[in-house]
C-alpha positions in Angstrom: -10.0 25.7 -7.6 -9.7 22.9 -10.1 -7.7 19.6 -9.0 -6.5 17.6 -11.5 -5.5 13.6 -10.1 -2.7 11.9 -12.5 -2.6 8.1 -11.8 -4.1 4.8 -12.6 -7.6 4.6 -12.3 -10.5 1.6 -12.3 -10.5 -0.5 -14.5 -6.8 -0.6 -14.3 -6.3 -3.5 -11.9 -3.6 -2.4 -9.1 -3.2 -0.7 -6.1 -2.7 2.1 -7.1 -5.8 2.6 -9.0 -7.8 1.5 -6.2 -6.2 4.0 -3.9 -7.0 6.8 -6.1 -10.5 6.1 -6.6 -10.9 6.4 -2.7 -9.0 9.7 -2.6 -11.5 10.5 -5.1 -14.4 9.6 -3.5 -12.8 11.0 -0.5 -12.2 14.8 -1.8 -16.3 14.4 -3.7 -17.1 14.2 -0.4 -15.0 17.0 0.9 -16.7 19.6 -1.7 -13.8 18.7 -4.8 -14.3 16.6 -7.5 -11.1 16.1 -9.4 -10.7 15.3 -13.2 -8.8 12.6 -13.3 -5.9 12.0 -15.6 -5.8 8.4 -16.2 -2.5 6.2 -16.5 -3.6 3.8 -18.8 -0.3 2.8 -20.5 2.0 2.6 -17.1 4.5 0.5 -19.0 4.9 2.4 -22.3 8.3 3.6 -23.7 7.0 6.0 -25.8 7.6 9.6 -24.2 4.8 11.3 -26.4 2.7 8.8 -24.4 3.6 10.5 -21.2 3.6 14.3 -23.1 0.2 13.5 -24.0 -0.8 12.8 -20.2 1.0 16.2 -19.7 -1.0 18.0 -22.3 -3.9 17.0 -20.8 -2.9 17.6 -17.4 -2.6 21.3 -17.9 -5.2 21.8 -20.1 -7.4 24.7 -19.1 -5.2 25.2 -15.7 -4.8 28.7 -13.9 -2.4 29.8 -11.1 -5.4 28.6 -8.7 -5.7 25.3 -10.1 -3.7 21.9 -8.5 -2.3 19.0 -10.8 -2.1 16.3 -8.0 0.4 13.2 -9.3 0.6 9.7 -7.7 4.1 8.9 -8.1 5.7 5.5 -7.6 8.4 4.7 -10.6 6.2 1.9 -12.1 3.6 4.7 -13.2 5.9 6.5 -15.7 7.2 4.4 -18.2 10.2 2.5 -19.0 13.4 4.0 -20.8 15.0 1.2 -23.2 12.6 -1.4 -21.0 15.4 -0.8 -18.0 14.8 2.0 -16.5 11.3 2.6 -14.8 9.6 6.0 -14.0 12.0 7.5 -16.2 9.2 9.7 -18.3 8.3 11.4 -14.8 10.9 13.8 -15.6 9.7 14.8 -18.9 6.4 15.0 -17.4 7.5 17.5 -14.3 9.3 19.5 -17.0 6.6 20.2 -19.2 3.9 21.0 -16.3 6.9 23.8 -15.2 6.8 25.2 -18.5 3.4 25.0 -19.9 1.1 25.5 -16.5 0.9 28.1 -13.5 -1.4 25.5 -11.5 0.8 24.2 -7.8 1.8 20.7 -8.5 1.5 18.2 -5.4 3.2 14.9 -5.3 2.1 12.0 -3.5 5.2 9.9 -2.9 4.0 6.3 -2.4 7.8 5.0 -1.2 10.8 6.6 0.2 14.4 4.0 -0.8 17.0 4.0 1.6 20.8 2.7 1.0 21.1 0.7 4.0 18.0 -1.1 2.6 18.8 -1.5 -0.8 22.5 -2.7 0.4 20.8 -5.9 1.7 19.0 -6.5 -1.1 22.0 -6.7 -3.7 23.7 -5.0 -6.5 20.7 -4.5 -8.6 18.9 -2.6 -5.8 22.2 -0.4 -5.6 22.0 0.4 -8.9 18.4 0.9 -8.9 19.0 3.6 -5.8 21.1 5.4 -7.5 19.4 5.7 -10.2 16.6 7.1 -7.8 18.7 9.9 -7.1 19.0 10.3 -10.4 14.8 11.1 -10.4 14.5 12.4 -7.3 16.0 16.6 -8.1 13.0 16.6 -10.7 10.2 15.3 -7.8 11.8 17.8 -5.3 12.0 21.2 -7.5 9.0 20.6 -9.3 6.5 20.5 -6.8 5.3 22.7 -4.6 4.0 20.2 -2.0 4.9 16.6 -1.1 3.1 13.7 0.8 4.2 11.3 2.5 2.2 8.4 4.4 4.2 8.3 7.2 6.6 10.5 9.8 9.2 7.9 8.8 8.6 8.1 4.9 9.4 11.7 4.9 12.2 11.5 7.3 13.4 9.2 5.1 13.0 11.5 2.4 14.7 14.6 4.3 17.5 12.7 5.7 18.7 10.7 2.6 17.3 12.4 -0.7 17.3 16.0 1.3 13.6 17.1 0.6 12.2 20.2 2.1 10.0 19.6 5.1 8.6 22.7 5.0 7.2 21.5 1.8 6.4 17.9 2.8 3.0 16.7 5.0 2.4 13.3 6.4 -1.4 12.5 5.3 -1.6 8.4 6.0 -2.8 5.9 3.3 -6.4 5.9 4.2 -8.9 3.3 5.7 -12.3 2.3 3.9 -15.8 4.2 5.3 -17.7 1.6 4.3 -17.2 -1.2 6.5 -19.5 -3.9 7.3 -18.5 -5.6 10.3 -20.8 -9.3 10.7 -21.3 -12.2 13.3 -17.8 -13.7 13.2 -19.1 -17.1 13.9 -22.1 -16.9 11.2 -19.2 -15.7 8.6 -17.0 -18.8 9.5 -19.6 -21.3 8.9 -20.5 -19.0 6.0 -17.2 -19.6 4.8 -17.0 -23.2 5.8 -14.7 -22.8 8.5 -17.0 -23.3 11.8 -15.1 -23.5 14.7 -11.7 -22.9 12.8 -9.1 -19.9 13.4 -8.5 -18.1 10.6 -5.5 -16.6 9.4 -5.2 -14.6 6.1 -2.8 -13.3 3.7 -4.6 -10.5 2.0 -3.7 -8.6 -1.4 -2.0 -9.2 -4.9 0.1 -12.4 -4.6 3.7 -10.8 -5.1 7.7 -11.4 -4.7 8.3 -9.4 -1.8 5.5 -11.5 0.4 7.2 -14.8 2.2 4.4 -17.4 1.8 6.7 -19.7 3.0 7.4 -19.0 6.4 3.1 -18.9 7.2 2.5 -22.2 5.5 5.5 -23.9 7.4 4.5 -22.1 10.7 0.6 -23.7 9.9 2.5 -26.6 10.4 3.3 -26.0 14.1 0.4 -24.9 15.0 -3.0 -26.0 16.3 -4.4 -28.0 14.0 -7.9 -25.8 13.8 -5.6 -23.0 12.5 -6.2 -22.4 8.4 -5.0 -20.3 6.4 -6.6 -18.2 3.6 -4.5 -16.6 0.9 -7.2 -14.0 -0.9 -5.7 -12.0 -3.6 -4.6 -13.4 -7.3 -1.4 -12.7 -9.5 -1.1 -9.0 -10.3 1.5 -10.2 -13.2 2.3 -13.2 -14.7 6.1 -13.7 -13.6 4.3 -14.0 -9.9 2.4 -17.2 -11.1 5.3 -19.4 -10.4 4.9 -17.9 -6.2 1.3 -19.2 -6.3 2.5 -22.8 -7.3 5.0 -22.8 -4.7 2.1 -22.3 -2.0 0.4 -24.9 -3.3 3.6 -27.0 -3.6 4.3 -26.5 -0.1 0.8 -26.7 1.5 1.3 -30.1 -0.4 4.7 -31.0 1.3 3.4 -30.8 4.5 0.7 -32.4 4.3 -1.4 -29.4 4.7 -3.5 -29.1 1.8 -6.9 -28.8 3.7 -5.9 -26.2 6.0 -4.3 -23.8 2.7 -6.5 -22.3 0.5 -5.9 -19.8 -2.3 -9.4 -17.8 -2.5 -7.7 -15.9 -5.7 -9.2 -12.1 -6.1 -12.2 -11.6 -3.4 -15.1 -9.6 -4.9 -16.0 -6.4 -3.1 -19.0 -7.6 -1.6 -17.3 -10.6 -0.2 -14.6 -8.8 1.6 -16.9 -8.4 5.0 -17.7 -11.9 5.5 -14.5 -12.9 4.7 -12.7 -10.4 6.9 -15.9 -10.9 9.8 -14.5 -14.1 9.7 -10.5 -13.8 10.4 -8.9 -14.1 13.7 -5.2 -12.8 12.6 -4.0 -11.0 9.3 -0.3 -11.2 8.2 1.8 -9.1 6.1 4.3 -11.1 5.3 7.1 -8.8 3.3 9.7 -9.6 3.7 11.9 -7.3 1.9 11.5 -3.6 1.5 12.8 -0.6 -0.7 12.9 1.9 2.3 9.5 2.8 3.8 6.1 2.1 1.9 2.6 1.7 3.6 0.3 -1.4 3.3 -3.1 -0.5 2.1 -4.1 -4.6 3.1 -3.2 -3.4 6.7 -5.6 -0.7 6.5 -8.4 -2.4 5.9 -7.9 -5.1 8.0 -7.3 -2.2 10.7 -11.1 -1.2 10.1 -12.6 -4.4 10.7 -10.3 -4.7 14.1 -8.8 -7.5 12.9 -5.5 -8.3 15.2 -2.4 -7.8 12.2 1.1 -9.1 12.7 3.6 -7.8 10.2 7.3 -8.5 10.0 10.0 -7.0 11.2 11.1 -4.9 8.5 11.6 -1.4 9.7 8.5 0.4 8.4 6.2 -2.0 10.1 8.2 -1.4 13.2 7.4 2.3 12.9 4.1 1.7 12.5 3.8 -0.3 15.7 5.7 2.1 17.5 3.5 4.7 16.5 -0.2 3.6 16.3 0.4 0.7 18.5 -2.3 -1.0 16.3 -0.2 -3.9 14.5 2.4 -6.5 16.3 6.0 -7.7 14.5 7.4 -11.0 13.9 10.9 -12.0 12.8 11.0 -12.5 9.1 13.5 -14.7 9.7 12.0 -17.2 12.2 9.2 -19.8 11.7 9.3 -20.2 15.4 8.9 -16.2 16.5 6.1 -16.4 14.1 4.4 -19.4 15.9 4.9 -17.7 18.9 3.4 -14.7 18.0 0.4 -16.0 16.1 -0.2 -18.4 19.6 -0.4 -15.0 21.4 -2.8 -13.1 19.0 -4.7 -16.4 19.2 -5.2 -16.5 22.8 -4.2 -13.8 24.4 -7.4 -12.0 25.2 -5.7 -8.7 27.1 -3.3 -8.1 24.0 -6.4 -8.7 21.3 -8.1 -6.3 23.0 -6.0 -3.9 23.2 -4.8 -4.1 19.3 -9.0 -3.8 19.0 -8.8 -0.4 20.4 -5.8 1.5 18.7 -7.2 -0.5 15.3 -10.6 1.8 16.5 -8.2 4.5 17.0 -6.4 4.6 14.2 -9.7 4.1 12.0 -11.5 7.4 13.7 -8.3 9.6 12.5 -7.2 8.2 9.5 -10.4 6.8 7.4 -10.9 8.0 4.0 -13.5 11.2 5.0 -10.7 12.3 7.4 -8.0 11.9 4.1 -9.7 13.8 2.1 -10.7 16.4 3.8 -6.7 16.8 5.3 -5.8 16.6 1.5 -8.3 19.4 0.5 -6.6 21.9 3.3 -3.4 20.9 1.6 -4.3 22.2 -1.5 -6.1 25.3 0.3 -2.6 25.8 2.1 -1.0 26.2 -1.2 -2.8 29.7 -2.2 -2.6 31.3 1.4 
């Protein structure tokens, strides 16, 4: 059996790419090392560009061969510069015709209308236009994934997927952990004595910076926060001023620090080091999963997301994260003094964490996603 991976891939800087290299890793280590059809030009408006990737996806293919895709709509193009993840369906088409191989389809969001409703008119649109995408993703694949129970739900109940030909295989946690003193890594840091809080990941829209700096505010004045992750595009540069603007409002510019992008090897000191991580989104196109929150679920650090309801699934689930209003500075100063110093409810978000590490780490993904694709030929 041949697999055959289509996404972005290192050195393309994103999410995305970094996801995929661990499902990678993860499925060498199962006993299948996919080729990997790279995504280098997520952005072009050229469909030959996305024929090309098609080409080469089924190049050399048999009926026992698997062309994996990572779909989210900002991998396949733009149509007239509007219309993103348009060229998927050109792409789908041309595997149908040209290639026997099974085609799975990872589905890295599921939209829903209620959602999209409180997010305006041009999220309407864009969720109709969804369902404009969505026949193509749903008869042209013999297999879709999900990364949560809710995700495909979502996915049965609004966009009316098969679940007979959906699984639920979750994000993935990193293996490779490296857990240190917390202490040492404070002082490391320069933070002795301090409680950290972090904001980890690509600095974004969707995150509310705002509402953790003005919460710093109400809290103990040992509390810092760390903001680690740079500008993904340039549009977002005008967010990272804003933090710094209001850090400098409030007089808080020695307790705020953007770190920018943390280098591999200093992720475990840094994340030795923090007492609380926050997810701050605070809107939401329907269910998507945090791959921030997984690793900061391997090194047991306590996570409070908002309230938006895929987080609140999560909790409900794996009991591993806590919620805060995304509304209310005050709900989130109450919950951060409880993560702080409640030693019963740290402990016990220290356990599921360890819980959901042991089933969901990246071995465990990839060797779920290799009995997928077995599944397929039985």
């Amino acid at each position: 059996m041949k697999v055959k991976l289509v996404t972005t891939y290192p050195p393309t800087n994103c999410g995305m790419a970094e996801h995929s290299k661990y499902l990678s890793d993860a499925l060498e280590n199962s006993g299948i090392k996919p080729e990997i059809v790279d995504i280098k030009n997520p952005d072009s408006s050229n469909p030959f560009y996305f024929i090309g990737l098609a080409q080469e996806a089924v190049k050399n293919t048999t009926k026992e061969d698997v062309i994996h895709i990572e779909f989210h709509l900002s991998l396949f193009g733009n149509l007239f510069g509007i219309f993103p993840g348009f060229y998927v369906t050109i792409f789908l088409v041309w595997l149908k015709l040209f290639s026997r191989a099974k085609v799975v389809i990872t589905m890295h969001d599921s939209s829903t209308k209620e959602e999209a409703k409180e997010l305006g008119v041009k999220a309407m649109l864009f969720y109709y236009y969804y369902q404009m995408i969505a026949p193509f993703l749903k008869y042209f694949s013999d297999k879709m994934i999900f990364h949560s129970e809710y995700g495909r739900d979502i996915a049965a109940k609004v966009w009316n997927f098969d679940l007979n030909k959906s699984e639920v295989i979750p994000l993935g946690s990193p293996m490779n952990i490296k857990k240190l003193n917390k202490q040492a890594s404070k002082k490391k840091l320069g933070y002795a004595n301090k409680k950290i809080l972090i904001i980890l990941g690509f600095i974004k829209g969707a995150r509310d910076y705002g509402t953790v700096v003005e919460a710093l505010k109400n809290l103990d004045k040992n509390v810092v926060l760390l903001v680690a992750g740079d500008i993904q595009l340039e549009k977002y540069k005008i967010i990272r001023d804003n933090i710094v603007k209001k850090a400098k409002k409030l007089g808080l510019e020695k307790r705020v620090k953007l770190l920018g992008f943390v280098e591999y090897e200093d992720m475990p000191v840094l994340l030795s080091a923090t007492d609380i991580g926050i997810i701050p989104y605070s809107k939401a196109f329907g269910d998507f999963t945090s791959a921030t929150m997984a690793v900061q679920l391997a090194y047991n650090i306590p996570v409070l997301a908002t309230n938006l309801p895929t987080f609140e699934n999560f909790k409900k689930k794996g009991k591993c994260v806590e919620t805060y209003d995304r509304n209310s500075v005050d709900d989130l100063v109450k919950q951060i003094n409880e993560l702080l110093h409640n030693k019963s409810k740290i402990k016990q978000l220290g356990i599921y964490s360890q819980k959901y590490w042991e089933e969901n780490n990246w071995d465990n993904v990839g060797r779920k996603t290799k009995e997928l694709y077995l599944s397929l030929f039985e």
